[in-house]
C-alpha positions in Angstrom: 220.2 296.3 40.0 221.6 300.0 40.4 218.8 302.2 42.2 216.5 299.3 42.6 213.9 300.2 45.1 211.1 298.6 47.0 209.0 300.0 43.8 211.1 297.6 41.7 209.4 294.0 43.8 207.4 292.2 41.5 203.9 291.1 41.7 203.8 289.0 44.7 200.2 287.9 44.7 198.9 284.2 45.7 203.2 283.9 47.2 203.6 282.4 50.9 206.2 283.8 52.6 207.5 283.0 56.4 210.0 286.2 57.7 211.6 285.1 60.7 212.3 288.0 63.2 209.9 290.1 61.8 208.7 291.9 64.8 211.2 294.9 64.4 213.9 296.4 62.4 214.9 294.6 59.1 212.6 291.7 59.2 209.5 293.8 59.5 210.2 295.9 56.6 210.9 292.9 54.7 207.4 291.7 55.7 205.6 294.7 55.7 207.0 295.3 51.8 206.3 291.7 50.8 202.6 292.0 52.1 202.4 295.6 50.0 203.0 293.8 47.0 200.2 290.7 47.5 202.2 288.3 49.2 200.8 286.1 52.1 203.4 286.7 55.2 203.7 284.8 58.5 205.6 287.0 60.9 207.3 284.2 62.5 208.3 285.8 66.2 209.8 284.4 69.6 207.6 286.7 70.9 203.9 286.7 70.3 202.9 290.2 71.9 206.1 292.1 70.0 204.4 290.0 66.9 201.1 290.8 67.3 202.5 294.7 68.0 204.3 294.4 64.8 201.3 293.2 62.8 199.2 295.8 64.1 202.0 298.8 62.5 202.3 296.6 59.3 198.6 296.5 59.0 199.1 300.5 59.5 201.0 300.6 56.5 199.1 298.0 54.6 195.7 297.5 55.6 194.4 295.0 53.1 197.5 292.8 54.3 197.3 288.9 54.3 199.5 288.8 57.3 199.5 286.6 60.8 201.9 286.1 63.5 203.0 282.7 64.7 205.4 281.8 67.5 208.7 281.0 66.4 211.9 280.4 69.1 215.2 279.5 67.3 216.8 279.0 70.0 214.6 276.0 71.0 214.2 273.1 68.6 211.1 271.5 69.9 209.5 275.1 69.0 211.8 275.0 65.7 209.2 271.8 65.2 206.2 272.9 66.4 206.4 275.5 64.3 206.8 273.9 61.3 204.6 270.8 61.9 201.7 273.9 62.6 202.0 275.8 59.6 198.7 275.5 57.4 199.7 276.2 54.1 200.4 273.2 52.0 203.4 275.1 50.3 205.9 278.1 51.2 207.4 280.6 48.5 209.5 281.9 50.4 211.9 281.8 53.3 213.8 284.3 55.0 216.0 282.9 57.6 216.6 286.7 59.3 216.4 286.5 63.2 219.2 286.7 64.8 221.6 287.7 67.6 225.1 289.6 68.1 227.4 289.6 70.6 225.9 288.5 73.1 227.6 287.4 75.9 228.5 283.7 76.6 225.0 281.6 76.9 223.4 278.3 75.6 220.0 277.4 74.0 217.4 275.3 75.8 219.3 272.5 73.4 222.4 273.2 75.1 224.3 275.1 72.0 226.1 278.3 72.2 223.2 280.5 71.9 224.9 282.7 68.7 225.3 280.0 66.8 222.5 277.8 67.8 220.0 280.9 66.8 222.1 282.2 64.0 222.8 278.9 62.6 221.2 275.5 63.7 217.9 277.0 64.6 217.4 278.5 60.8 218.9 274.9 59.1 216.3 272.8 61.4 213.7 275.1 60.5 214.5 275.3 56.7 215.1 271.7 56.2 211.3 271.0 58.0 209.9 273.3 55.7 211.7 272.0 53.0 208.5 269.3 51.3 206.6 273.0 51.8 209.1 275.2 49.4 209.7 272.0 47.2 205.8 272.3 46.9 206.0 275.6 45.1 206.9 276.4 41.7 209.7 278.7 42.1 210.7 278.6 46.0 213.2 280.6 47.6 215.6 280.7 50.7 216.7 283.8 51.7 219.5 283.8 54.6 220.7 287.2 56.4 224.4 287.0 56.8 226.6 290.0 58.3 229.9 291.5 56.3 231.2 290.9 60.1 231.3 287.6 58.7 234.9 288.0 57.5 236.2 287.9 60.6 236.1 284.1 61.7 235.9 281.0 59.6 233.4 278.4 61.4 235.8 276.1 63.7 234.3 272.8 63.1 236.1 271.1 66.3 234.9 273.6 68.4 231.4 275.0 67.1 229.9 276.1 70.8 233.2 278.0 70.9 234.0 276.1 74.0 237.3 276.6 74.0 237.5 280.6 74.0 234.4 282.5 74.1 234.9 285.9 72.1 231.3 287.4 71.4 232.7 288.9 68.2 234.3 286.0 66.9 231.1 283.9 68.0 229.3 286.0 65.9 231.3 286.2 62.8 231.1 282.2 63.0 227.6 282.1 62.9 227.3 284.6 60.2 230.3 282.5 58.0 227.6 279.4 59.2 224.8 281.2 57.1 226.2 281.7 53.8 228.0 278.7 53.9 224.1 276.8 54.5 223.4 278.9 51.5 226.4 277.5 49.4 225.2 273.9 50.4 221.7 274.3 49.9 221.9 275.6 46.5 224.8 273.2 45.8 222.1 270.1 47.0 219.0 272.1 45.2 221.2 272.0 42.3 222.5 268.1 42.1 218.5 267.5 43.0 217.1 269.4 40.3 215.2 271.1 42.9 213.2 274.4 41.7 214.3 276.2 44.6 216.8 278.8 44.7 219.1 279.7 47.8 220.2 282.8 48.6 221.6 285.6 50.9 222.1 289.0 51.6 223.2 291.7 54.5 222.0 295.3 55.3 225.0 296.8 55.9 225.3 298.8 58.7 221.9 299.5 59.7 220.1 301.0 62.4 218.2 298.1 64.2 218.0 297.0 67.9 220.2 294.5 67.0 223.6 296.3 67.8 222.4 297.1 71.6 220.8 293.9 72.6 224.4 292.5 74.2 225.2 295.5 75.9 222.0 295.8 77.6 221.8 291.9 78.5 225.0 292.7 80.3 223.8 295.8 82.0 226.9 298.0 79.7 225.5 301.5 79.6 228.5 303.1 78.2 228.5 300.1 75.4 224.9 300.6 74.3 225.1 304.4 74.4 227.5 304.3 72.0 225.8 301.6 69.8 222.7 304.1 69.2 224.8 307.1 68.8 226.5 304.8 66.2 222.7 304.0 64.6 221.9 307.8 64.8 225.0 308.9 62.9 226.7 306.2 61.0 224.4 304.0 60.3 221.2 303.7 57.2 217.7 303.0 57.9 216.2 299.6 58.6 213.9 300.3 55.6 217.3 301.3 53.8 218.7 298.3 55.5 216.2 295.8 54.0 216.8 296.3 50.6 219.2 293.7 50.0 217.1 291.1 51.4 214.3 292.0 49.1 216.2 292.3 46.1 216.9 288.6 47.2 214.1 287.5 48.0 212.2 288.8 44.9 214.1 289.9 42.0 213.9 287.7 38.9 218.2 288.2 38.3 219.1 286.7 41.4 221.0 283.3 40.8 222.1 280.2 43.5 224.1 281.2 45.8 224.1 284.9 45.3 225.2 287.4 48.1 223.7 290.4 48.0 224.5 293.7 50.3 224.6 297.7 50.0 226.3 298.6 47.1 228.6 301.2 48.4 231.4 299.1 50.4 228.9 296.8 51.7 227.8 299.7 54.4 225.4 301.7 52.5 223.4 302.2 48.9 221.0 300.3 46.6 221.6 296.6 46.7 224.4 294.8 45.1 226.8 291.6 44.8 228.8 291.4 47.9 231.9 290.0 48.6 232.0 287.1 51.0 235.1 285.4 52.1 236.9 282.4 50.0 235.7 279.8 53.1 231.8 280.6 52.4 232.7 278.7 48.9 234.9 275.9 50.2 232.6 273.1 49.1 234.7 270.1 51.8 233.6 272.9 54.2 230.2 273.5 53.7 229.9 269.7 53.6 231.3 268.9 56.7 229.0 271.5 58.3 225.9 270.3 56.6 226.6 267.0 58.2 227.1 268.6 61.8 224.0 270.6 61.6 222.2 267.2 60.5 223.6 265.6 63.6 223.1 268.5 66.2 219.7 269.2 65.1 218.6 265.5 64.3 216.4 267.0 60.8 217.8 266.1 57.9 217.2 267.1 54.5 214.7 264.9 52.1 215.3 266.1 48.4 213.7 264.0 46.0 215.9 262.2 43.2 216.6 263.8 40.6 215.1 263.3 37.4 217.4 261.4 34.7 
């Protein structure tokens, strides 16, 4: 994969793909790069007039795009529902799971979970497992879930998931982002033992410029905080469009396996996309199990694979 490029996504013509979070930053490059090459994309946004903004600078770029915007608020499972229950298309190529939130401070979904997780997490597992006859409806599906390498600083605490105990809007968010590859690990795991053609995935950006990095410090009114953050994106940081590589190379590339982790390639901040690291946890099968099972119970969908074949 060394120097792959957005010139390197194959032929996505006649594909379905839903890009969650797409109305800025990473997730509309990925869209905008997946309607280039043919695909059908639903910008899937909490917000319908930043979505319908976004669509109008993707159809800018790409103005024989197939592309829409539906209304999509992880944070909310009765829209998590909606959602998929009004989707048209009879099958989905491709998922990616990349809205999200960091570091925000302490708050709760309108389900009553700690808003980090419940968006990072439970409101991308609901929404993949109602999707799930849709992707199992294609020929070669694919999941594609945006983790963080601020991962490796928390394992998920499965006695105290809302953080309830002590809220730390770091270690809140490095929970979640542990929650998403260890989805990933289960769902291919469960794809796998299903003989399921669908391949689970996930990736990180690096360190890149998006409006993701000063949300929390403006929600809490922290000048100094979010001055710092964009100086941070001016200097240090790569581009979104940089950024988004990794997730396309996942989301597209014929070498990607189960349970891949793909990031920047030079230590997991910048470059052309590569395997990551990810901590030993993100593997630990009893783990990713017992997580499954909570997200089953907190959400209340539940995954319907059909038997595998003999």
């Amino acid at each position: 994969m060394s120097g792959w490029t957005v010139h390197d996504i194959p032929d996505q013509s006649g594909r379905v793909a839903v890009v969650t979070g797409a109305n800025s930053g990473l997730g509309l490059v990925t869209a905008t790069e997946l309607a280039r090459a043919g695909a059908r994309v639903v910008l899937a946004c909490r917000s319908e007039t930043r979505g319908r903004a976004a669509l109008n600078r993707l159809r800018d770029d790409v103005p024989d795009a197939q592309a829409e915007v539906r209304p999509l608020n992880l944070g909310d499972l009765g829209s998590v529902r909606e959602f998929a229950r009004a989707l048209p298309y009879g099958r989905v190529d491709l998922l990616v799971n990349n809205a999200g939130v960091m570091a925000l401070p302490h708050g709760t979904t309108a389900d009553g979970f700690e808003t980090q997780f419940g968006v990072n997490h439970l409101g991308h597992f609901a929404l993949t497992g109602l999707l799930l006859p849709a992707l199992l409806a294609a020929p070669e599906a694919r999941v594609v879930t945006v983790s963080s390498m601020m991962h490796a600083l928390a394992n998920v605490d499965l006695r105290d998931l809302d953080s309830g105990r002590v809220y730390r809007r770091w270690v809140a968010y490095a929970r979640s982002k542990s929650a998403n590859l260890m989805f990933t690990h289960e769902l291919a795991r469960r794809a796998a033992a299903h003989g399921a053609r669908l391949t689970a995935a996930a990736a990180h950006p690096g360190y890149a410029a998006t409006n993701l990095q000063t949300a929390g410090p403006r929600a809490e009114g922290r000048r100094a905080a979010e001055r710092l953050m964009r100086l941070g994106n001016r200097i240090v940081a790569q581009s979104a469009e940089a950024g988004a590589l990794p997730l396309l190379y996942a989301a597209t590339a014929p070498a990607v396996r189960a349970d891949a982790f793909v990031g920047p390639s030079f230590a997991m901040w910048r470059g052309a996309p590569a395997p990551s690291w990810r901590a030993p946890w993100t593997l630990d099968d009893t783990m990713t199990e017992r997580l499954w099972a909570a997200s089953e119970d907190l959400t209340g969908v539940r995954y319907a694979f059909p038997k595998a074949a003999s």
